[in-house]
C-alpha positions in Angstrom: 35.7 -15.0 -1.7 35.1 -13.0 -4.8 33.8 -9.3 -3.7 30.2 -8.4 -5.3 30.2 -5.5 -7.2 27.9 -3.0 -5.8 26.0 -2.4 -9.1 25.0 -5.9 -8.9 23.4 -5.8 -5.1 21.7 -2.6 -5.3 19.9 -4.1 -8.6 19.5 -6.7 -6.7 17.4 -4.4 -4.3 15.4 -3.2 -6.9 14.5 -6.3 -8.1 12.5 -7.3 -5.0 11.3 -4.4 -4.6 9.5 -4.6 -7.7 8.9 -8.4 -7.2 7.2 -6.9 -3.6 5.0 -3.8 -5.8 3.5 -6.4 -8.3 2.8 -9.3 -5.5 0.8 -6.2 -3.4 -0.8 -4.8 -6.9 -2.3 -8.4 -7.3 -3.1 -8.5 -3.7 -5.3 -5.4 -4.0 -6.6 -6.0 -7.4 -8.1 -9.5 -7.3 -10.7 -8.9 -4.8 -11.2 -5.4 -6.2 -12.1 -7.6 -9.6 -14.2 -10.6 -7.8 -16.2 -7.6 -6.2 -16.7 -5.8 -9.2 -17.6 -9.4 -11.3 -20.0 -10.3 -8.3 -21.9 -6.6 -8.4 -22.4 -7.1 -12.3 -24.0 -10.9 -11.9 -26.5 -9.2 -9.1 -27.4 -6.7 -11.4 -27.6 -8.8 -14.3 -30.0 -11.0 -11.9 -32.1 -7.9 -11.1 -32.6 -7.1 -14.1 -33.6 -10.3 -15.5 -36.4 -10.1 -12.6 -37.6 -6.4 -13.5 -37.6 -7.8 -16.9 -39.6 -10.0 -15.9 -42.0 -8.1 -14.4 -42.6 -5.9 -16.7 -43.2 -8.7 -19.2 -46.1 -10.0 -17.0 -47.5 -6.1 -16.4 -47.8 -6.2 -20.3 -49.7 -9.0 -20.6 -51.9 -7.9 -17.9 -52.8 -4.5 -19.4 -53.3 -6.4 -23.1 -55.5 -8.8 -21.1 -57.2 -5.8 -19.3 -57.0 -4.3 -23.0 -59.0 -7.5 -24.1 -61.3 -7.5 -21.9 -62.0 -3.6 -22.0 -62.8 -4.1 -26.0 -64.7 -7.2 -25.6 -67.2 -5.8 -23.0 -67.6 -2.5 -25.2 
């Protein structure tokens, strides 16, 4: 049997080591990411619907407006 320097095992170490720090960084990171993307679609939602709203309070007061000037 050949004898393994010990160089080659303690890089050997260090290799899974990182190989274990980038499978926990992804571990942590992808649901950090799918909470963060699904916070931004509800807001983007919300928005669309105060958008909305505010679209249909403008024509109301124009309506009101209309209605205000047409009496007068």
């Amino acid at each position: 049997m050949v004898p393994v320097p010990q160089q080659v095992e303690k890089d050997l170490g260090f290799k899974y080591l990182g190989w274990l720090a980038a499978c926990v960084l992804v571990a942590i990171l992808l649901p950090l990411t799918g909470l963060l993307y699904s916070k931004l679609y509800e807001t983007q939602i919300e928005i669309k619907h105060h958008i909305n709203e505010l679209d249909r309070l403008k024509h109301d007061i124009e309506k009101i407006k209309e209605k205000h000037d047409k009496d007068s």
